[in-house]
C-alpha positions as a LaTeX table, in Angstrom:
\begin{tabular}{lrrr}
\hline
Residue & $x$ (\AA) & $y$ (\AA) & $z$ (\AA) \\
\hline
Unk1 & $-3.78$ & $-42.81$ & $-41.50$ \\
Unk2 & $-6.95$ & $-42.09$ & $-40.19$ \\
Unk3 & $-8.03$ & $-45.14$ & $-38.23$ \\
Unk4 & $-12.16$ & $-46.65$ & $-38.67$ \\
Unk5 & $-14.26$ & $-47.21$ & $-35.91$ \\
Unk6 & $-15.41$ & $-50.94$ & $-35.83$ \\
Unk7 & $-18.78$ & $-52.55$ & $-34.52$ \\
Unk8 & $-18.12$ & $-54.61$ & $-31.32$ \\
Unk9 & $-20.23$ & $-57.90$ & $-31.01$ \\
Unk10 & $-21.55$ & $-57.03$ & $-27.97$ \\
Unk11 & $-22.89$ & $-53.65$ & $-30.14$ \\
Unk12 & $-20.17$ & $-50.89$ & $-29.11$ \\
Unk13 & $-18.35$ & $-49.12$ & $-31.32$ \\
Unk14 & $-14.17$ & $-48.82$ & $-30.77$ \\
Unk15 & $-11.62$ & $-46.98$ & $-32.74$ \\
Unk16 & $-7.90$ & $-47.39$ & $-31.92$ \\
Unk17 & $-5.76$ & $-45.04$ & $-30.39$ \\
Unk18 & $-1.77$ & $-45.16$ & $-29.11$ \\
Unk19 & $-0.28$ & $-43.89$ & $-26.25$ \\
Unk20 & 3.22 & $-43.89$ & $-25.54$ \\
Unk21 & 4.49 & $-46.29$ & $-21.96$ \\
Unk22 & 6.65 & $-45.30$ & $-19.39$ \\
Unk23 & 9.75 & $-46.99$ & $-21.12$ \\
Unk24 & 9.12 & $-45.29$ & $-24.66$ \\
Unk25 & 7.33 & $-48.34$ & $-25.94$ \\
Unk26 & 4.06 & $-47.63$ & $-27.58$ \\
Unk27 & 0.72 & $-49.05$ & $-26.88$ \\
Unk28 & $-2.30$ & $-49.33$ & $-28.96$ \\
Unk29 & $-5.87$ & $-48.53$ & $-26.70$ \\
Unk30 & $-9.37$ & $-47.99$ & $-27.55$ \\
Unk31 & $-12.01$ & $-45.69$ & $-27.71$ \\
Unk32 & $-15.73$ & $-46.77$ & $-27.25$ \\
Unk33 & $-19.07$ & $-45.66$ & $-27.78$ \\
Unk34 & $-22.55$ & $-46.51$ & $-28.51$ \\
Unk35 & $-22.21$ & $-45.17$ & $-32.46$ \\
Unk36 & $-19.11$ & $-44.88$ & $-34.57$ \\
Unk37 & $-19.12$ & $-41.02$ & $-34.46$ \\
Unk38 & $-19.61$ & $-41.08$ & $-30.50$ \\
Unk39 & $-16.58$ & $-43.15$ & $-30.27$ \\
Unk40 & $-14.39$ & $-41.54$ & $-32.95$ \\
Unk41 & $-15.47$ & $-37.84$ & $-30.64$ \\
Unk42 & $-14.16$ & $-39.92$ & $-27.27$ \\
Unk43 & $-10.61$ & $-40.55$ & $-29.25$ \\
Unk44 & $-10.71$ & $-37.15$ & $-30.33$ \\
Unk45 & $-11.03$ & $-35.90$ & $-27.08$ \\
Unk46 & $-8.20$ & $-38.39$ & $-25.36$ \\
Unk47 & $-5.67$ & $-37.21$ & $-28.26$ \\
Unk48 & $-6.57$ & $-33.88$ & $-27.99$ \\
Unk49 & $-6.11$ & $-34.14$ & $-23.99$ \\
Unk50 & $-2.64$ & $-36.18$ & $-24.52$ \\
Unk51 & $-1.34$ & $-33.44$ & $-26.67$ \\
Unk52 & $-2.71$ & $-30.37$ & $-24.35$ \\
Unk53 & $-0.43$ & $-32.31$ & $-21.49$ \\
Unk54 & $-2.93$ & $-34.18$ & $-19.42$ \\
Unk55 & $-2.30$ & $-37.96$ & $-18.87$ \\
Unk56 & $-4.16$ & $-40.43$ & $-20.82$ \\
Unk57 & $-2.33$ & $-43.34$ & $-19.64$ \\
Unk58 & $-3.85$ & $-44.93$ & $-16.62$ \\
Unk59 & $-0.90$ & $-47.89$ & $-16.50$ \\
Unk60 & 0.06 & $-49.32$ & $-12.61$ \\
Unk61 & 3.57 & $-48.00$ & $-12.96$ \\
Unk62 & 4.75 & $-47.01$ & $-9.40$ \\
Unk63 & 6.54 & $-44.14$ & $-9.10$ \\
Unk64 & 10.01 & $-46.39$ & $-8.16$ \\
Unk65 & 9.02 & $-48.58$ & $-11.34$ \\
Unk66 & 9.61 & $-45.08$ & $-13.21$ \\
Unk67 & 12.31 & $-43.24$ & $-11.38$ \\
Unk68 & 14.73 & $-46.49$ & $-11.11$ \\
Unk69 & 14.00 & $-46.68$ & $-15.29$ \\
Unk70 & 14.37 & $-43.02$ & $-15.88$ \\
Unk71 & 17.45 & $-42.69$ & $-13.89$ \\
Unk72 & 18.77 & $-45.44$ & $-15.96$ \\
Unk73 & 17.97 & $-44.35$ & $-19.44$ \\
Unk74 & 17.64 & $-40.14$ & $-18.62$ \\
Unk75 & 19.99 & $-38.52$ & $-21.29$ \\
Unk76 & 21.93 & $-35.33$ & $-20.73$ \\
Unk77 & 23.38 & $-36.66$ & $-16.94$ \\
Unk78 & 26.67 & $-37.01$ & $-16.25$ \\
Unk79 & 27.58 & $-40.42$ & $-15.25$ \\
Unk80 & 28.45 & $-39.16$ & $-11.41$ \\
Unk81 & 25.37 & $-37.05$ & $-11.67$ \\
Unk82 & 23.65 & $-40.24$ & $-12.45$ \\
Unk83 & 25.27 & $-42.04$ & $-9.54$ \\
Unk84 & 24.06 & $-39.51$ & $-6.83$ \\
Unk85 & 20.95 & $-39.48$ & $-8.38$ \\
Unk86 & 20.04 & $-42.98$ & $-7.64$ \\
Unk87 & 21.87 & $-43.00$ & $-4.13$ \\
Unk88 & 18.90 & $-40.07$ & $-3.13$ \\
Unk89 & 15.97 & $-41.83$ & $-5.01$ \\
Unk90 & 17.08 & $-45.32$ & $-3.48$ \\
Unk91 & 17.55 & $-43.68$ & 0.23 \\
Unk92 & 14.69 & $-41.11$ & 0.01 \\
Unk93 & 11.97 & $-40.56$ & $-2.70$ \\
Unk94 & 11.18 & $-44.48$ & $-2.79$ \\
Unk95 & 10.72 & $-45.43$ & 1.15 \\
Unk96 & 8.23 & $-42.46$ & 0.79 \\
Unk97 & 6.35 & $-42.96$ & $-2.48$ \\
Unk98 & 7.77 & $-45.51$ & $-4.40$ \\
Unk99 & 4.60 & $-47.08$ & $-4.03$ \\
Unk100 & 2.34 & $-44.78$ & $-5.11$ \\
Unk101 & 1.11 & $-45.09$ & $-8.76$ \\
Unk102 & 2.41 & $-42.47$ & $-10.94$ \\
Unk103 & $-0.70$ & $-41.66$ & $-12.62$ \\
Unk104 & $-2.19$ & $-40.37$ & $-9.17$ \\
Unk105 & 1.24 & $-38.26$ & $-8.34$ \\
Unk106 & 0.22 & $-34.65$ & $-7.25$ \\
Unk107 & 1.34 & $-31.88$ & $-5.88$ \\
Unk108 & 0.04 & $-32.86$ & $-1.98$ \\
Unk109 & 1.83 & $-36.10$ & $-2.53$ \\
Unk110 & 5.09 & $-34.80$ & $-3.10$ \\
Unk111 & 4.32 & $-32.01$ & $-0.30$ \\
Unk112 & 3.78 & $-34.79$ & 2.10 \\
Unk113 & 6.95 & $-36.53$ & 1.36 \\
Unk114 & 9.27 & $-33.22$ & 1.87 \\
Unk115 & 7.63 & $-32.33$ & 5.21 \\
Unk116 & 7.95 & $-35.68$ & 6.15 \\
Unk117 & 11.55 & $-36.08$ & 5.21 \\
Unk118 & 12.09 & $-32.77$ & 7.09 \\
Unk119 & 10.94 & $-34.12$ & 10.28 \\
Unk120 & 13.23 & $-37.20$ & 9.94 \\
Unk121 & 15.78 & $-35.00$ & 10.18 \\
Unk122 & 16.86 & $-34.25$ & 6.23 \\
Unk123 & 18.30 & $-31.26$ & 5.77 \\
Unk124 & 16.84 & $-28.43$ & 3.51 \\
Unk125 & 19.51 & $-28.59$ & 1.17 \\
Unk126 & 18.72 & $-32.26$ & 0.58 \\
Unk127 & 15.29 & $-31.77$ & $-0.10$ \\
Unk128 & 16.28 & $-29.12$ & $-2.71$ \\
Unk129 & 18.37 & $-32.08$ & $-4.58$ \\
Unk130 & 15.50 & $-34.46$ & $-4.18$ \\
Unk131 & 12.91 & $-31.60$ & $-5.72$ \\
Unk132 & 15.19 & $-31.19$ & $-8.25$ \\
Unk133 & 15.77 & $-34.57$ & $-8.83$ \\
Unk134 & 11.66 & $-35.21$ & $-9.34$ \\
Unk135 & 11.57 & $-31.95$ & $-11.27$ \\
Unk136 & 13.34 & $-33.74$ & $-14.09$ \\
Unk137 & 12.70 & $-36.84$ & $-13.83$ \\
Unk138 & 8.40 & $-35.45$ & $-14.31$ \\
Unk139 & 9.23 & $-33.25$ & $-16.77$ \\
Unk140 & 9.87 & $-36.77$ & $-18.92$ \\
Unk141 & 6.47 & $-37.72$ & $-17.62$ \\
Unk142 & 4.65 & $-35.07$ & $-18.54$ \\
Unk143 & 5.67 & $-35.71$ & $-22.19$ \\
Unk144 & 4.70 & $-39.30$ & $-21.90$ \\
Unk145 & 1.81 & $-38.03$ & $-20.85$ \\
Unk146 & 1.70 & $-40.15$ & $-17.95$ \\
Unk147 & 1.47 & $-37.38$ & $-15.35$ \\
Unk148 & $-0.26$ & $-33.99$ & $-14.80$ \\
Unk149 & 2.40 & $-31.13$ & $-15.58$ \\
Unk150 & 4.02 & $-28.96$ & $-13.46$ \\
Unk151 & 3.76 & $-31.36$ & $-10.17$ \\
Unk152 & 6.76 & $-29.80$ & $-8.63$ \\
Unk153 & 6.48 & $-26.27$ & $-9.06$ \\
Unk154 & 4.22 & $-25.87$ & $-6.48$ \\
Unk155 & 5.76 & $-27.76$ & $-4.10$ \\
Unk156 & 7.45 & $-25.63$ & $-0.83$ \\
Unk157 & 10.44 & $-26.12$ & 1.05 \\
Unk158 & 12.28 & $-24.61$ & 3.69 \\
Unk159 & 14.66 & $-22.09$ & 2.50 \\
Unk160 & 18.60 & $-23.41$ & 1.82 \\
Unk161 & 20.85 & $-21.26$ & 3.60 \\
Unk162 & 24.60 & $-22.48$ & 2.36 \\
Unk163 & 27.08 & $-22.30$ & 5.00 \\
Unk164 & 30.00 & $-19.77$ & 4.90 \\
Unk165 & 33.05 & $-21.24$ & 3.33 \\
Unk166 & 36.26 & $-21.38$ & 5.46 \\
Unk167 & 39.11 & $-20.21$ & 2.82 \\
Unk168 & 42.34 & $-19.84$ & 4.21 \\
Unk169 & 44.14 & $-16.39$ & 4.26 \\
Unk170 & 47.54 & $-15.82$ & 2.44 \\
Unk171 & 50.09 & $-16.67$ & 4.97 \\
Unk172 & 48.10 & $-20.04$ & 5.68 \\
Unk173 & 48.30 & $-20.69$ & 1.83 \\
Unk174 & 51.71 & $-19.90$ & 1.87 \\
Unk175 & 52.41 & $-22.51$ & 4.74 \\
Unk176 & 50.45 & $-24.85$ & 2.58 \\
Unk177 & 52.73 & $-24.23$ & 0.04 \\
Unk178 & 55.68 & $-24.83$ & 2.45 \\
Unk179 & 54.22 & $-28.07$ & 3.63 \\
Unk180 & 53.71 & $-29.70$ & 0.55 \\
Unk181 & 57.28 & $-29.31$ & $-1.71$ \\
Unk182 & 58.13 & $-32.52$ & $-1.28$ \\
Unk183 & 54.72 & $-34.62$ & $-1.21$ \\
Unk184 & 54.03 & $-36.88$ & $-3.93$ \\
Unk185 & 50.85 & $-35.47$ & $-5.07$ \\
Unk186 & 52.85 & $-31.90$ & $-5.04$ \\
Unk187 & 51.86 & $-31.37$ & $-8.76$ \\
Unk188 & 47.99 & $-32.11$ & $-8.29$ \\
Unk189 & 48.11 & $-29.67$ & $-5.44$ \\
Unk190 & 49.83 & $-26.81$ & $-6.92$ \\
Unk191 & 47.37 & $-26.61$ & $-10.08$ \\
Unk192 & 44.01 & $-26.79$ & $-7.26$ \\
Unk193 & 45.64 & $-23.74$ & $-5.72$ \\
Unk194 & 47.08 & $-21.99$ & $-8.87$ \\
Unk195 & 44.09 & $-22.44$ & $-11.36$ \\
Unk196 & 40.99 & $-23.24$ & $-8.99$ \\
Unk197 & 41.04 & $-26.66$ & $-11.07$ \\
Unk198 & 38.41 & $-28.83$ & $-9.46$ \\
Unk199 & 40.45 & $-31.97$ & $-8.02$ \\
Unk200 & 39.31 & $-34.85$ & $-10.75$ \\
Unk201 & 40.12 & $-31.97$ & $-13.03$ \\
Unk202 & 44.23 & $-32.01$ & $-11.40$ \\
Unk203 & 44.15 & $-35.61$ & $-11.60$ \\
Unk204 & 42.90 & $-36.13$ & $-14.88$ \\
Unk205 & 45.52 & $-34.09$ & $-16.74$ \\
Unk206 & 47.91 & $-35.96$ & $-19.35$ \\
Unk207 & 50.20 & $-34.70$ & $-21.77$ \\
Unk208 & 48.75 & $-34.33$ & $-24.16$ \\
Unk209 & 47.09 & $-31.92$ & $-22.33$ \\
Unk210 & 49.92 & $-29.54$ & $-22.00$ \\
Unk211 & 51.81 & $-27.72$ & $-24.68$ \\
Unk212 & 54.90 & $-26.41$ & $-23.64$ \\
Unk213 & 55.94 & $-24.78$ & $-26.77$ \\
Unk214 & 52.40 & $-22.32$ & $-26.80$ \\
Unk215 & 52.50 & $-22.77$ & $-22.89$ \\
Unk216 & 48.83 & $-23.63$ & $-22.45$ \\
Unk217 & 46.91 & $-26.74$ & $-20.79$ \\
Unk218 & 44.35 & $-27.86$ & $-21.69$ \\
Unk219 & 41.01 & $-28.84$ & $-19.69$ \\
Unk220 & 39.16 & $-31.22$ & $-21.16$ \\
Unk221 & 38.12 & $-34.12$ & $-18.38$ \\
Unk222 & 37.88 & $-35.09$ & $-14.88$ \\
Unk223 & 38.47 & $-37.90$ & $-12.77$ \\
Unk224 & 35.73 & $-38.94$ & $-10.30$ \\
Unk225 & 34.01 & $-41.61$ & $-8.28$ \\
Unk226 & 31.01 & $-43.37$ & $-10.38$ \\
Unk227 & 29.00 & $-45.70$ & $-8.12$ \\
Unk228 & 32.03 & $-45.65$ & $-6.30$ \\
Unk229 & 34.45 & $-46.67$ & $-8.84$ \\
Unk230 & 36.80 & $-43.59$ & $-10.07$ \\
Unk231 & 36.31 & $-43.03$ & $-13.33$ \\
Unk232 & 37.69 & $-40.65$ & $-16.33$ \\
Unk233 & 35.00 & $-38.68$ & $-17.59$ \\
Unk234 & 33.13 & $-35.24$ & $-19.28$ \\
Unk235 & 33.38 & $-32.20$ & $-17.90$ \\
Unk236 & 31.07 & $-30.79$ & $-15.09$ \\
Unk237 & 29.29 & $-28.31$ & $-18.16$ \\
Unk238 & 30.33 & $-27.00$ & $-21.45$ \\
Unk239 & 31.66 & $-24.09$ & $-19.77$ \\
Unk240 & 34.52 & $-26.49$ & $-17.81$ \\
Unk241 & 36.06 & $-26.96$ & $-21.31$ \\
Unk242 & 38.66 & $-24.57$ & $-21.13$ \\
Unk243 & 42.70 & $-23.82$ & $-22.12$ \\
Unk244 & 44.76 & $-22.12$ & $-18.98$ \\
Unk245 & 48.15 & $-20.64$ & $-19.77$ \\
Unk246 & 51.04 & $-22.18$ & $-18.57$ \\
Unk247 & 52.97 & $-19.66$ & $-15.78$ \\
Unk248 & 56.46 & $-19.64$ & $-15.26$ \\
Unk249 & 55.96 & $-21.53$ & $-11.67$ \\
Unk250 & 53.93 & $-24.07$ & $-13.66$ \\
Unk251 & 56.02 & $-24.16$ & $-16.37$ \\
Unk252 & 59.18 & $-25.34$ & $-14.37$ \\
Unk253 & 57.65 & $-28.08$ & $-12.67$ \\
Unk254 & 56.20 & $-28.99$ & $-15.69$ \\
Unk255 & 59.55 & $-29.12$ & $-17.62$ \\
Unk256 & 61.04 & $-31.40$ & $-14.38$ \\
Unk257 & 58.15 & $-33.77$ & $-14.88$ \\
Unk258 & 58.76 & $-33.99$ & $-18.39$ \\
Unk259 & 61.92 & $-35.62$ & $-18.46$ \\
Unk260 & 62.04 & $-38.78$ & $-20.09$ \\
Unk261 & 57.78 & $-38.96$ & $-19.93$ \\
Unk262 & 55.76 & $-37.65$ & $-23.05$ \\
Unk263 & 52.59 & $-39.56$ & $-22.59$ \\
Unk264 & 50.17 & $-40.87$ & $-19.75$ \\
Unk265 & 49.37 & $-38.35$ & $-16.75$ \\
Unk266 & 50.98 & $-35.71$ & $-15.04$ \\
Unk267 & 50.98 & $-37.96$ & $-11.79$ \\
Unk268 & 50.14 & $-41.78$ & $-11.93$ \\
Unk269 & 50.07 & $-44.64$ & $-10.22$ \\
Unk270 & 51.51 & $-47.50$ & $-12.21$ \\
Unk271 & 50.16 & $-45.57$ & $-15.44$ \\
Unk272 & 46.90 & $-45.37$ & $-14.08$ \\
Unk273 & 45.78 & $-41.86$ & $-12.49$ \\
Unk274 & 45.24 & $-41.28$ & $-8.51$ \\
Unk275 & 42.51 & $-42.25$ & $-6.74$ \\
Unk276 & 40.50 & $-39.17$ & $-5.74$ \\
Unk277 & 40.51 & $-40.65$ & $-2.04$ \\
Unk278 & 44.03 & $-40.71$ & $-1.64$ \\
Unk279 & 44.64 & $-37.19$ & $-2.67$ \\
Unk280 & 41.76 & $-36.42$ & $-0.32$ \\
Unk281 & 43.74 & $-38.08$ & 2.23 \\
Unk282 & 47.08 & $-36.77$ & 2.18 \\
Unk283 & 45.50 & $-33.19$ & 1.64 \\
Unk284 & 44.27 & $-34.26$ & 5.43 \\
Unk285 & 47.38 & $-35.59$ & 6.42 \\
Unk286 & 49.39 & $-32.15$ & 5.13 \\
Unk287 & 46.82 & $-30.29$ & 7.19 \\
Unk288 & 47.14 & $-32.05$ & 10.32 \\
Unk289 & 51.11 & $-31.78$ & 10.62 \\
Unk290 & 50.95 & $-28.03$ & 9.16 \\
Unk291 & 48.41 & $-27.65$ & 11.90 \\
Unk292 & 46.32 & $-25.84$ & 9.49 \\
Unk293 & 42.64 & $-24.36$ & 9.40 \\
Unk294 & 40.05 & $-27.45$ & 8.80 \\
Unk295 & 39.31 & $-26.57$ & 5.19 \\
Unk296 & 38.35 & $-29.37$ & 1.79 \\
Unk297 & 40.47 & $-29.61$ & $-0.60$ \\
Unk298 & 37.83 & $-27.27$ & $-3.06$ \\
Unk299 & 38.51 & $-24.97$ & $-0.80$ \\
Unk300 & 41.58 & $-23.82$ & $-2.89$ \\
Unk301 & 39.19 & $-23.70$ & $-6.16$ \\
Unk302 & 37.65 & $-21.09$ & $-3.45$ \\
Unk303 & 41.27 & $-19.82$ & $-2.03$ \\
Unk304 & 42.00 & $-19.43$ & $-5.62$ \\
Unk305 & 38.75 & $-17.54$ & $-7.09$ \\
Unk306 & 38.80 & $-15.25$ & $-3.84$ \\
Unk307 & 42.31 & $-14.11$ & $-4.65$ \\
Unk308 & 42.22 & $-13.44$ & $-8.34$ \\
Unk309 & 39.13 & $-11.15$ & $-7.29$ \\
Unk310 & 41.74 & $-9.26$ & $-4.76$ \\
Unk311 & 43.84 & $-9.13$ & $-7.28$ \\
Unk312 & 41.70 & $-7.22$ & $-9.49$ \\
Unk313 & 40.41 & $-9.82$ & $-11.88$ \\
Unk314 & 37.25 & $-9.26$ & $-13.07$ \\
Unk315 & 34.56 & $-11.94$ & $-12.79$ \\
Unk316 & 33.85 & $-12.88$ & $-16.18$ \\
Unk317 & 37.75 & $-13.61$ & $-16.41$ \\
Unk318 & 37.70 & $-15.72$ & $-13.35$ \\
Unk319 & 34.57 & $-17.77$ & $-14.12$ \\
Unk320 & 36.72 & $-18.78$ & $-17.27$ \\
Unk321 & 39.91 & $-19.46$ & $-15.67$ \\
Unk322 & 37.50 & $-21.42$ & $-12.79$ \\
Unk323 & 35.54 & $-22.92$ & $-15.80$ \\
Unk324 & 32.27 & $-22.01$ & $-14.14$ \\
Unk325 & 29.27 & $-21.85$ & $-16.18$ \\
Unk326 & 28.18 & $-18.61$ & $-15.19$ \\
Unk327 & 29.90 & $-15.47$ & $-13.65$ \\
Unk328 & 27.05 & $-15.54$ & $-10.71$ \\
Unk329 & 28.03 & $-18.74$ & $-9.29$ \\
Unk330 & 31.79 & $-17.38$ & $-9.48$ \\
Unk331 & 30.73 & $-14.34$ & $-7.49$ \\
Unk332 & 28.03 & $-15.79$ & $-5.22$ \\
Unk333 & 29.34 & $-18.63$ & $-3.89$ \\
Unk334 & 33.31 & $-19.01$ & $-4.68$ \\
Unk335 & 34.80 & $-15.00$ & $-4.14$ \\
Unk336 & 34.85 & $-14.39$ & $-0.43$ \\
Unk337 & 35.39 & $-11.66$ & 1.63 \\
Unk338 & 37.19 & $-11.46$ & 4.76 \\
Unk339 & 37.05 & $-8.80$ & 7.66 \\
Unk340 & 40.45 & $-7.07$ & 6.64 \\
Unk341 & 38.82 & $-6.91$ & 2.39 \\
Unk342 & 35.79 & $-5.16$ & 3.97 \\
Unk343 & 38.35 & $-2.93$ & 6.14 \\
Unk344 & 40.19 & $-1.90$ & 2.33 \\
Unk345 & 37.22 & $-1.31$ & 0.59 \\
Unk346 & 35.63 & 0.92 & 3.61 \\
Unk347 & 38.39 & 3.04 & 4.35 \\
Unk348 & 38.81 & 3.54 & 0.61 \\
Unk349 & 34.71 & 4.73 & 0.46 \\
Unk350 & 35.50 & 6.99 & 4.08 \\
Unk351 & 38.25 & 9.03 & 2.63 \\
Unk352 & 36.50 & 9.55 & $-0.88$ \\
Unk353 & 33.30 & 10.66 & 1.04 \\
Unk354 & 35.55 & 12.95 & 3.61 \\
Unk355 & 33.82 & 11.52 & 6.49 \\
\hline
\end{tabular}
């Protein structure tokens, strides 16, 4: 419905418009002019400007007015995900800008912020999460039309360079192994270093989950601190979903937990699963006595990636068994090398070359 322009009593003309708030609500405005065709052109112009990306709504929404709704209401974020999300906006992005209307965001604003949080002392790697983090969050802006597009693209940071993992070598793993035979989480343990599983994904596995008769487990949730309460939940991606088959070291333990049990989880606590905390904290413990190498407990998703690549696995089969996403971040950042590898695969390239 096309809507009229009326005649004002103070002899303007206005024609109504909506534009859509910061919270999805919509909002009727007007368009004015000193004739009816003057002010129907203006509301022309303001639609044709909303749908070509440019903000039409000049609302005092703060930027921490927005970012503490959108965090709440943003779809397509996994309830952790959501938790560190507001932790960085809370501790970062608002001390800086909260204040600053979100109409008048821009690219210098955001700028100033990062080099600021730089100097304080923030690492580059947390600034990446916090660009990130504002990438998203704007890109739901943008289609609100309550901010000029593409505010974070242009926005530079200091280059991210990850640290080099510490993964243990086989005979450490195999003292690992030693060390933990009799340790209650023993089970939990075993499938991190057999399978790569992530450790909510360990924790989180019931019986249903595992079929004995096909000899295959399934994958299909994780166990993890939300706002600092552990919680069951998805997947990390689509890609985590997966079905691992049961090995003959898995399958006996398996088969000794299974007497007289047929429902609940692999390892509980009065039914209830393990705090992530406490596995994180006997992993320690096991370490210390073992006097190990200081490694995390993903560090066997890594221990465990790194070795099916030595054993001649090829990626794509390991980022499914690992449940990555993609075969780059199986290869890039969770296959390592060490000095000895790069020894093989040299003296292997010497005697083909003759050298």
């Amino acid at each position: 419905m096309v809507s009229k322009a009326t005649e004002r009593k103070d002899g303007l003309f206005q024609v109504p418009y909506y534009i859509t708030l910061w919270d999805g609500s919509r909002k009727r405005e007007f368009a004015y002019g000193h004739s009816a065709t003057e002010a129907k052109e203006k509301r022309d112009r303001i639609v044709a400007n909303a749908i070509n990306g440019h903000p039409v709504n000049n609302t005092m929404i703060t930027v921490e007015q927005y970012l503490t709704n959108w965090v709440e209401m943003a779809r397509g974020i996994r309830e952790s995900t959501r938790s560190g999300y507001k932790g960085e906006i809370r501790k970062h992005i608002i001390p800086e800008i909260g204040k600053v209307r979100l109409s008048r965001l821009n690219v210098m604003t955001i700028q100033k912020m990062m080099d600021s949080l730089i100097r304080k002392g923030v690492s580059p790697r947390t600034t990446q999460i916090l660009k990130n983090i504002l990438s998203k969050a704007l890109k739901d802006a943008e289609i609100q039309n309550l901010v000029q597009p593409n505010i974070t693209k242009y926005v530079k940071l200091e280059t991210y360079h990850p640290k080099e993992r510490k993964v243990w070598d086989e005979s450490e793993a195999k003292r690992f192994l030693e060390a933990i035979k009799d340790n209650k989480y023993y089970p939990i343990f075993l499938m991190c270093m057999t399978y790569g599983l992530r450790r909510g994904e360990a924790i989180a596995i019931e019986w249903d989950d595992v079929d004995l008769e096909t000899r295959v487990i399934h994958i299909r949730r994780q166990y993890t601190l939300v706002n600092g309460v552990p919680t069951i939940c998805d997947l990390k991606t689509a890609g985590s979903v997966r079905d691992l088959p049961i090995l003959p070291h898995i399958e006996k333990l398996l088969r000794q937990l299974a007497v007289g049990r047929d429902t609940g989880y692999l390892v509980s606590v009065n039914g209830s699963p393990i705090n992530p905390a406490s596995v994180d904290y006997e992993f320690k413990q096991i370490k210390k006595k073992a006097n190990l190498p200081e490694v995390t407990l993903h560090s066997l998703r890594h221990f465990a990636a790194t070795s099916l690549k030595n054993a001649g696995v090829t990626v794509k089969e390991a980022q499914e068994i690992l449940g990555h996403s993609s075969p780059v971040t199986t290869m890039l950042y969770y296959q390592h090398s060490s000095i000895e590898d790069k020894r093989t695969a040299l003296c292997k390239y010497a005697e083909k070359m003759s050298f």
